[in-house]
N, C-alpha and C positions, 0 to 999 in steps of 0.2 A: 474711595478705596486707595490704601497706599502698596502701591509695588515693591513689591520681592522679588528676590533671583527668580523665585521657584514661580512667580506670575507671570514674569516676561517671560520664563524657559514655556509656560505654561500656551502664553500666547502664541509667541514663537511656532512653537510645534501645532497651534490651530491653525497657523496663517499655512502654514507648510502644506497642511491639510485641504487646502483650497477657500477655506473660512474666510469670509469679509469682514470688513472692521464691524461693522454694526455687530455679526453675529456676533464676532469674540466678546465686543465689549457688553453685550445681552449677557453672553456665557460667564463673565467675570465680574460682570454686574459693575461695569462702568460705562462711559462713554465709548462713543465711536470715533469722536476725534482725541481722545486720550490713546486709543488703542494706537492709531494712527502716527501721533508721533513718537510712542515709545518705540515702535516695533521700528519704525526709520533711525530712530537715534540709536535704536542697538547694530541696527547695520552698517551705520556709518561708524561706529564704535570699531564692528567687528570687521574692518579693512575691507568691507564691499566697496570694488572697483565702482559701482552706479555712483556713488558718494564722495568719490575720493578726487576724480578730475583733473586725474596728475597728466596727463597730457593735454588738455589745454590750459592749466598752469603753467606747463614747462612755454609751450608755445609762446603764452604772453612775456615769461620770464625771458627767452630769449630775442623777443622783439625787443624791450625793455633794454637790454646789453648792448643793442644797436648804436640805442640812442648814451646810454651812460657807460662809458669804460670802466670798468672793477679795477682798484688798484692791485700792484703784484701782489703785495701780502694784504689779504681782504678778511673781514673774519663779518660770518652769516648771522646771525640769529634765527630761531624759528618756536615761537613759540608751542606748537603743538607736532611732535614730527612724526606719531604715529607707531605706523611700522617702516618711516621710511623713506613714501611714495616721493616727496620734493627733494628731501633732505641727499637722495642716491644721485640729484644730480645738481644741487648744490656741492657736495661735497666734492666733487670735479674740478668745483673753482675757486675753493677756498676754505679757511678753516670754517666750522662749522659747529656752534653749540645749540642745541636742542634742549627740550622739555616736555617730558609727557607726564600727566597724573598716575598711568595705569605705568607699573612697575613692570611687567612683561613685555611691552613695548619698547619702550628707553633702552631696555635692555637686549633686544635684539636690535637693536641699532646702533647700537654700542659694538657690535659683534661685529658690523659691513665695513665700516671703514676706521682707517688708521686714525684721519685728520679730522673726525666728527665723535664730540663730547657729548653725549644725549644723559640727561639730567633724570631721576625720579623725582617731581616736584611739580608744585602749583606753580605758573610759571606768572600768573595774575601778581602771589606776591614774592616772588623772584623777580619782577622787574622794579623792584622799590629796592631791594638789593644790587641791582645793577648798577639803577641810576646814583643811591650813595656811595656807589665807589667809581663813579665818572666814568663806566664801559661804554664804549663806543662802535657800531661794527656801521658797514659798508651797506649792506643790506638786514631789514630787517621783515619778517615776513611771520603775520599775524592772523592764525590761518583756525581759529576754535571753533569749538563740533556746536556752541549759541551765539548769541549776539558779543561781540567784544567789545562792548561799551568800559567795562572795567581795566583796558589798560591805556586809557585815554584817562586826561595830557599827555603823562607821563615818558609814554612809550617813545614820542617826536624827540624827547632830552637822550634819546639813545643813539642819533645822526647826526652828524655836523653835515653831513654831505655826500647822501646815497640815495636807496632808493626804500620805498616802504611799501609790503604786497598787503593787501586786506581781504580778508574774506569777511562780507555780510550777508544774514540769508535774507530772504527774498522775506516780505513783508508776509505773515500768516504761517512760514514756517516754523516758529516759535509759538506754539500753541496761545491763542487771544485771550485773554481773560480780562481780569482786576487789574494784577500786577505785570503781565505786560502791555497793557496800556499806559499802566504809570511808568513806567520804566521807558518806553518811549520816549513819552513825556520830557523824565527830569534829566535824563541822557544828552536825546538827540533832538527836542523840540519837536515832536515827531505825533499828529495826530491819524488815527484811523483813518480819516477821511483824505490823507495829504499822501495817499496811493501811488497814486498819477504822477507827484512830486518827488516821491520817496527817494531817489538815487541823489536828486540834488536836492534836498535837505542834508541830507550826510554827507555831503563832499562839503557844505556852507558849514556846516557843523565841525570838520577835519579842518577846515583854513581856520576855525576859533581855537579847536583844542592847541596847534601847530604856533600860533598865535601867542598862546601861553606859555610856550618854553623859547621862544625867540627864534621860531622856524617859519621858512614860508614854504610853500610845499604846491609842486606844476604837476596838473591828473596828466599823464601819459597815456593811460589806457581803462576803458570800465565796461567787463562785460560781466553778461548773464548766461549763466551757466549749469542751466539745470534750476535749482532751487537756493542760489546763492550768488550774488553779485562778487566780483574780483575785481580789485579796485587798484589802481598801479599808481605811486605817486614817486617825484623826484622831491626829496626834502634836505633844505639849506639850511645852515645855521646863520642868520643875518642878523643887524640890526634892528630894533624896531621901526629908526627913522627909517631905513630899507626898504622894509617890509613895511610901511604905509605910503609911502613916497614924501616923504618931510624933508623939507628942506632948511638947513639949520646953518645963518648969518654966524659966524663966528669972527 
């Protein structure tokens, strides 16, 4: 079955009704884990607070300041800012440019503050434009509603010397199939069975991506949070001899 407005509104309005995933997806004549994750992704879509986590983001974000000072004139990144939730107190520290897909969004964030630029735009290939023209911000904070496999390498060539937030969801919340298994796979080295392992596969996989634009990058912080891992890094721009420890006779 392929989803339409008028299926999700459809489902939507079953769940409302007290309907379990099995029934709806009986009722619609699909699965009961397809129901499952569309009706969560439209809520996290539609700024339900269960999804959004902005106060234990902020939390970790200001433990994070503890340890690394923001320069006076800082400027943020955020690839995905919603309606907001991070971006209302990023914006407090610094300038701040943003990126949402949904136009209604961007645009009420556009509205809150003076020193925050929120973008309508794929922010996956906006950052191929960033990095052609050498932008560089303080923090960058890489926060999308799937997996963010797609803005690795690239994203680490955006820091000489700040800090990086990551959200990843939690293994199974991207619904299992064919193709995210493969995509595991060809990403993050990542197989079903490496569960147990799952958090540090990804942080061994972030020291290779960080690797490849000549960054070395210290985990600061890594929690779980509901259905999504937050993952806090300090990332440097060093040498490679640096960054493996080589020592070069000259």
């Amino acid at each position: 079955m392929k989803w339409s407005k008028e299926i999700e509104e459809k489902a939507v309005a079953l769940r409302s009704e007290g309907k379990t995933y099995r029934e709806i997806g009986l009722e619609l004549n699909t699965t009961e884990t397809s129901v499952k994750h569309k009706i969560r992704r439209i809520q996290q879509n539609g700024n339900d607070d269960r999804y959004k986590h902005t106060a234990e983001k902020l939390n970790q974000m200001q433990m994070c300041l503890r340890v690394f000072n923001l320069p006076k004139k800082s400027h943020i990144l955020e690839t995905h800012c919603g309606y907001g939730g991070m971006t209302n107190h990023y914006a407090k520290l610094a300038e701040v440019e943003c990126y949402d897909i949904v136009k209604e969004r961007s645009a009420s964030v556009n509205l809150q503050h003076e020193n925050v630029t929120a973008i309508h735009a794929n922010s996956e290939l906006e950052l191929y434009r960033l990095i052609a023209h050498k932008c560089k911000y303080d923090v960058v904070d890489i926060d999308p509603y799937g997996l963010p496999s797609r803005y690795f390498p690239h994203a680490f060539g955006l820091i000489d010397d700040g800090l990086m937030f990551l959200t990843f969801p939690v293994m199974g919340v991207a619904q299992i199939n064919k193709i995210t298994i493969r995509h595991y796979q060809a990403f993050w080295g990542i197989e079903l069975s490496d569960k147990e392992f799952y958090l540090d596969i990804i942080k061994s996989k972030l020291e290779d991506f960080a690797f490849q634009h000549k960054r070395s990058i210290e985990f600061i912080d890594s929690i779980k949070i509901g259905r999504i891992y937050r993952i806090a890094m300090r990332v440097r721009k060093e040498s490679l001899c640096e960054i493996v420890g080589l020592k070069v006779n000259r």
